[in-house]
N, C-alpha and C positions, 0 to 999 in steps of 0.2 A: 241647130246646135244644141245640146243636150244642157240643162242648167246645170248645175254640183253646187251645191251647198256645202263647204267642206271646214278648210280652218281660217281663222282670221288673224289678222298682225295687229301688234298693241304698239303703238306709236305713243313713247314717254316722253312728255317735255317736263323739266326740270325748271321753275322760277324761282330762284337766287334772290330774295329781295335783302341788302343791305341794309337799308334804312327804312323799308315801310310794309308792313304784311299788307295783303290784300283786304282791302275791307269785305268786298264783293266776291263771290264767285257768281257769272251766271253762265248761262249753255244757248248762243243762239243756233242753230241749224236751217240748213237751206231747203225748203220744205217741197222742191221742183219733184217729182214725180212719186211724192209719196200717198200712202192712203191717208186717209182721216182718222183711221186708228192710230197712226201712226204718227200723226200731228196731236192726238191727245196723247197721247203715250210721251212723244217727247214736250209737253206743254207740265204734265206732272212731271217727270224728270228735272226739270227747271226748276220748276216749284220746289221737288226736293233740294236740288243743289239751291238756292239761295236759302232754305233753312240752317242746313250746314253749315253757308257762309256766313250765318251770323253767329252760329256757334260760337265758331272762329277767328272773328269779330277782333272779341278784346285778347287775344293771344300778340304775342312782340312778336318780333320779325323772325319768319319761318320761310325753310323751305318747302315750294308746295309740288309733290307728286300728283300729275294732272294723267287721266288713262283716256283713251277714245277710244270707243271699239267701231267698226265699222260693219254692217252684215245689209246683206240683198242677192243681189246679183254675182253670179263668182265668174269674175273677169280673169284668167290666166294667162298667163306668160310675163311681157314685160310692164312697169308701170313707174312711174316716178312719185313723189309725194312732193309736194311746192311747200313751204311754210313761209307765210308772209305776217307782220308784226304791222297793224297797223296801214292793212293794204299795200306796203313793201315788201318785196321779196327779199328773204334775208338767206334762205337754203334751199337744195334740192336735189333729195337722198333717193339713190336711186333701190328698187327692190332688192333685199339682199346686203345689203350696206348701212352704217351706220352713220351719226353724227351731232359733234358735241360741241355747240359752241356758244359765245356771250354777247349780251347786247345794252346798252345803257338806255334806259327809257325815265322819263319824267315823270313828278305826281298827277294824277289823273287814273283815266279810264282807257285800257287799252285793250287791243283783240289779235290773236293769234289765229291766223286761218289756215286749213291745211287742206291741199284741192289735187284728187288722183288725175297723174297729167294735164297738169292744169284746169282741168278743167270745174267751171264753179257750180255746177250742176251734182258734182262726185263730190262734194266737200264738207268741213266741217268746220266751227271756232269756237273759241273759246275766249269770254272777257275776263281780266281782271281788275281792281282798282290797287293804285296803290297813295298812301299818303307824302310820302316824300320821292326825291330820284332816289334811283336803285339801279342795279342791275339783274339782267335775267339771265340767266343757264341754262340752254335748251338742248335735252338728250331726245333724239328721233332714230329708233330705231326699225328698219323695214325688214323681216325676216325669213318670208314664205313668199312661193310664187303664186299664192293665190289671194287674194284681196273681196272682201266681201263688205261690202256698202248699206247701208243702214240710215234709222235714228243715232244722232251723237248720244251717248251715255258717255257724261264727262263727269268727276269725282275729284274732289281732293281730298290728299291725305299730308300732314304735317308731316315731315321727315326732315332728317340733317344728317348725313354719312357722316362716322366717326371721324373721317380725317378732313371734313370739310368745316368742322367747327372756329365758331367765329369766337373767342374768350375776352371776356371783360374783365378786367382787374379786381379783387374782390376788395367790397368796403367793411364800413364798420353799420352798412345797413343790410349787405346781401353778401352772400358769395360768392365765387366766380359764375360765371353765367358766360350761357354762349346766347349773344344778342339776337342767334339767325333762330333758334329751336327753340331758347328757354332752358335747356338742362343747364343744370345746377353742381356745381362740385366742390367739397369741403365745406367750412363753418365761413362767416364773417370774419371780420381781423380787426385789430383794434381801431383805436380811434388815427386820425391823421391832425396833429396838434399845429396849429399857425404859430405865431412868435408871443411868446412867455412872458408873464408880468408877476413879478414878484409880491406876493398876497402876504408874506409874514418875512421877515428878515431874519436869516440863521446867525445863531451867536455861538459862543463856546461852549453852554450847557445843553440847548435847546435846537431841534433841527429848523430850518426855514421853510417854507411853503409857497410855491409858483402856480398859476394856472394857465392855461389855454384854450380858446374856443376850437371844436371839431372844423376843419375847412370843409367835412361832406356833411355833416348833420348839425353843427352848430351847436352841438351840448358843450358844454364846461367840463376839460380834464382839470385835476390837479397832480402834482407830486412833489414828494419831500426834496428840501436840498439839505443838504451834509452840513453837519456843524463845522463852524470854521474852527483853528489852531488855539490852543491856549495862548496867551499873549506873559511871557515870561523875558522879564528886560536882564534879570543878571539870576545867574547859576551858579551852584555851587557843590564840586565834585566831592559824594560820600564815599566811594568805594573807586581807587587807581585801576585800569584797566591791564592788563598785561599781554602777552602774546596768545596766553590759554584761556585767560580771563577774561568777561565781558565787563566793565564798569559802569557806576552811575550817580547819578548828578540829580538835585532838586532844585524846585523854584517855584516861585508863586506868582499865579497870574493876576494880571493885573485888572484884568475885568472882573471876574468874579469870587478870587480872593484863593481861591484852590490851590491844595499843594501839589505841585507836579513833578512826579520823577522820570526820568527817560535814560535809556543803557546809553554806555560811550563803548564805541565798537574795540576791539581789542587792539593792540599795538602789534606793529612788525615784526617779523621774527628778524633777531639778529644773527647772517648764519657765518660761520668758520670757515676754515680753507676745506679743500678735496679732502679727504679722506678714502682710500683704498677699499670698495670693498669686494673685489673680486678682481684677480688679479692678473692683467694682459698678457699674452702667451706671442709664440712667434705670427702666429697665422691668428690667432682667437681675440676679440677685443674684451679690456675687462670692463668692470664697473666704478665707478666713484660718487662719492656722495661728499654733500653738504649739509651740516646740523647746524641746528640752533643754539650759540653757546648758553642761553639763558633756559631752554628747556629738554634740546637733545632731540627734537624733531626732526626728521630728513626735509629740507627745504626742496632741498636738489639732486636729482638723480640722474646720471647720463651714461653710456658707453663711451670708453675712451681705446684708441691704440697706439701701442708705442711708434717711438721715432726710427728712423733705422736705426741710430745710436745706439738706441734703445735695444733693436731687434739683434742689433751686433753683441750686446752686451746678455743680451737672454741667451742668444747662441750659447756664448762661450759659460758660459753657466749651467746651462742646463744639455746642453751634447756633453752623452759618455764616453770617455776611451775603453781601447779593448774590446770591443763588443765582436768583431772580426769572426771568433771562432761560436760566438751564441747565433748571430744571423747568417752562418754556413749550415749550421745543423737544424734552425728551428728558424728558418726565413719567416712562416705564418705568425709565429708568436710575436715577433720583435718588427714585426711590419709597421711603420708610422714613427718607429721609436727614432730621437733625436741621436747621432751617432757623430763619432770627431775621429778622425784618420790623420796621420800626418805620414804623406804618400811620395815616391817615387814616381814619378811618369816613364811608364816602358813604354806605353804606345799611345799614339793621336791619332786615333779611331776616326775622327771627322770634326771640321769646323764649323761652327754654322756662318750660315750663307748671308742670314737677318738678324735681329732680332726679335722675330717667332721662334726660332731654334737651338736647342742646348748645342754645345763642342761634347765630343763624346771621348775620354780618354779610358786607358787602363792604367789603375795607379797601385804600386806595390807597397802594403801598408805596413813592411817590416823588414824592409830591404833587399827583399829575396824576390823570385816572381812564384813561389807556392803564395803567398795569399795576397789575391789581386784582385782588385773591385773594382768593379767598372762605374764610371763617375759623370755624370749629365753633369757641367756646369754650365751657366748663362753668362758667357764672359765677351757677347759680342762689341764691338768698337772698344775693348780692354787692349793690352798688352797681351799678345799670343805666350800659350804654355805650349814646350818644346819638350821632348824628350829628355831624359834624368831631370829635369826641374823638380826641388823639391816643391811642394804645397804643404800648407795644414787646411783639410776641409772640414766644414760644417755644415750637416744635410740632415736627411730622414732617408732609412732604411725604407726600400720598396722590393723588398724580397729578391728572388734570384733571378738570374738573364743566362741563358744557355746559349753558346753558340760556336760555330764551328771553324777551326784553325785550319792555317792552308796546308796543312799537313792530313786534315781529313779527321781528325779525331774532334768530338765533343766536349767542351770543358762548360762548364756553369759557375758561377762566381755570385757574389752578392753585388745587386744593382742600389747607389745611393745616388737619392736627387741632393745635390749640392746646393745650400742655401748663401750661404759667405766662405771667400775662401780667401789665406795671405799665400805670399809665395817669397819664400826665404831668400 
């Protein structure tokens, strides 16, 4: 069968240590069918990896990217990779396939073996130390169908993936810090003060002075306290306060002899009854106010509406008579306008059913039926309007209403929404 030397797979294991970096990296290898070049070759390799590992030594706790290459013989098609921790088998990934998993290991000295189908001849490990427990995170990835067998060339390199960081609170000795890498981010921050002892007593001319020992570093803060209040036993008002005015009052303290003056807040306004000042309509609310008899200030402002009394009594005030022949000829202009009819009923168009519904009449607003208006009132659960009943109505002009007699001819008349209406 023909050899091929071709590509090799990188099997990454990941160690996560928590609490203790590796003091050691070392490289042993399983030295069954190799040459003697080949046992020197990986004898300095070793030698190099424990120089690095002391490099690496005094570094805190890191995560370490560990690589094995494997090169010899090119074995193809299927194969398995074992990783055992320690002589236990903890995975076993098959060609092609990945895997990522964690392990809790103790301080001490431990070894990660990795063996092609088991077998301890095809194999490789790797020791590390660690100083405290920790955990370890082991990424193995198998990617090609061809595996090439070697000397171990094992390496580490410090790494920490951005979203795998470990952060530590920052003090007032370091800044935040990720415990697993060592990266560093922002400044320190102040001190963290324990419980205060008053170092100078604050009085009313002079501030007072407290200190506290740092709980992370043990230095002495200090800081100021506020002077305390003047101490004034009776006062005596120079200037009366008023509702616009601010007043003020002296006195002398008694500790230290000082003249002290201080404002007296202003007095209440004293305010009048309503006052009108815009003035409520049948549908529109108005305004009123409240002043201050002593300075004329608006205290109080509200929207008010009248009562129906009220509304009864703005009707009849303010609806025109006679308007008949201006809202015949010029219905757009006098559209809204307040109007008063005192009508005949020639006819009872319709009653309503509810109260959702106006009663629809024709009512003759001068005793004849040439000027007839047609009349929306709201008069449901009232006393019914009959034919000739007089009315006086009071409404708003809504232009004209066209429509057609059983005789077949068109008449149009002015349409009024009726607001109050009496019946004589």
């Amino acid at each position: 069968m023909n050899k091929r030397v071709l590509s090799l797979i990188s099997i990454l294991i990941v160690a996560f240590m928590l609490q203790g970096c590796p003091d050691t990296l070392s490289s042993n290898n399983n030295q069954n069918g190799k040459s003697e070049k080949a046992v020197a070759e990986n004898v300095a390799d070793g030698n190099n990896e424990e120089k690095h590992s002391d490099e690496e030594a005094e570094a805190i706790d890191c995560l370490l990217l560990v690589e094995i290459n494997y090169e010899s013989n090119v074995v193809m098609a299927k194969y398995s990779i074992i990783v055992s921790l320690d002589g236990e088998e903890i995975a076993t990934v098959g060609n092609g396939n990945e895997y990522f998993g964690s392990f809790d290991v103790k301080s001490g000295k431990h070894e990660l073996t990795f063996e092609k189908n088991g077998d301890s001849k095809i194999s490789n490990s790797y020791s590390f130390d660690v100083n405290s427990n920790c955990t370890v995170y082991c990424s193995l990835k198998s990617h090609l169908d061809y595996i090439e067998i070697t000397e171990k060339d094992a390496k580490g390199e410090a790494v920490c993936p951005s979203d795998q960081h470990q952060w530590e609170e920052a003090t007032c000795l370091s800044p935040m810090t990720c415990k697993v890498c060592g990266l560093t981010v922002g400044d320190v921050v102040d001190h963290k003060p324990g419980s205060w002892q008053t170092t100078k007593q604050a009085t009313c001319t002079e501030e007072g002075e407290e200190s506290s020992a740092c709980t992370i570093c043990g230095e002495t803060i200090t800081r100021n306290v506020d002077k305390i209040p003047h101490n004034v036993e009776q006062w005596e008002i120079v200037k009366d306060p008023t509702c616009t005015v601010v007043g003020e009052e002296k006195g002398v303290c008694t500790e230290c002899g000082q003249e002290i003056t201080r404002s007296i807040d202003k007095i209440a306004h004293d305010s009048g009854d309503w006052e009108i000042e815009k003035e409520a309509s049948f549908s529109e609310p108005g305004v009123r106010v409240k002043k201050c008899k002593e300075c004329g200030e608006v205290t109080k402002r509200e929207e008010y509406n009248l009562t129906e009394e009220e509304q009864v009594a703005w009707l009849k005030d303010n609806c025109q008579s006679g308007m008949y022949d201006a809202i015949s000829r010029d219905p757009n202009a006098h559209k809204g306008d307040y109007v008063k009819f005192t009508c005949t009923i020639v006819q009872v168009c319709s009653e309503a059913k509810s109260s959702k519904y106006y009663s629809e009449y024709r009512g003759a607003t001068n005793g004849s039926y040439e000027d007839v208006a047609y009349l929306y009132i709201d008069n449901y659960g009232e006393s019914r309007i009959l034919e000739d009943d007089k009315i006086t109505v009071y409404g708003v002009s809504d232009g004209l209403l066209t429509y057609e007699t059983v005789l077949g001819s068109t008449v149009t008349i002015p349409k009024i929404i009726v607001l109050y209406y009496e019946q004589k």
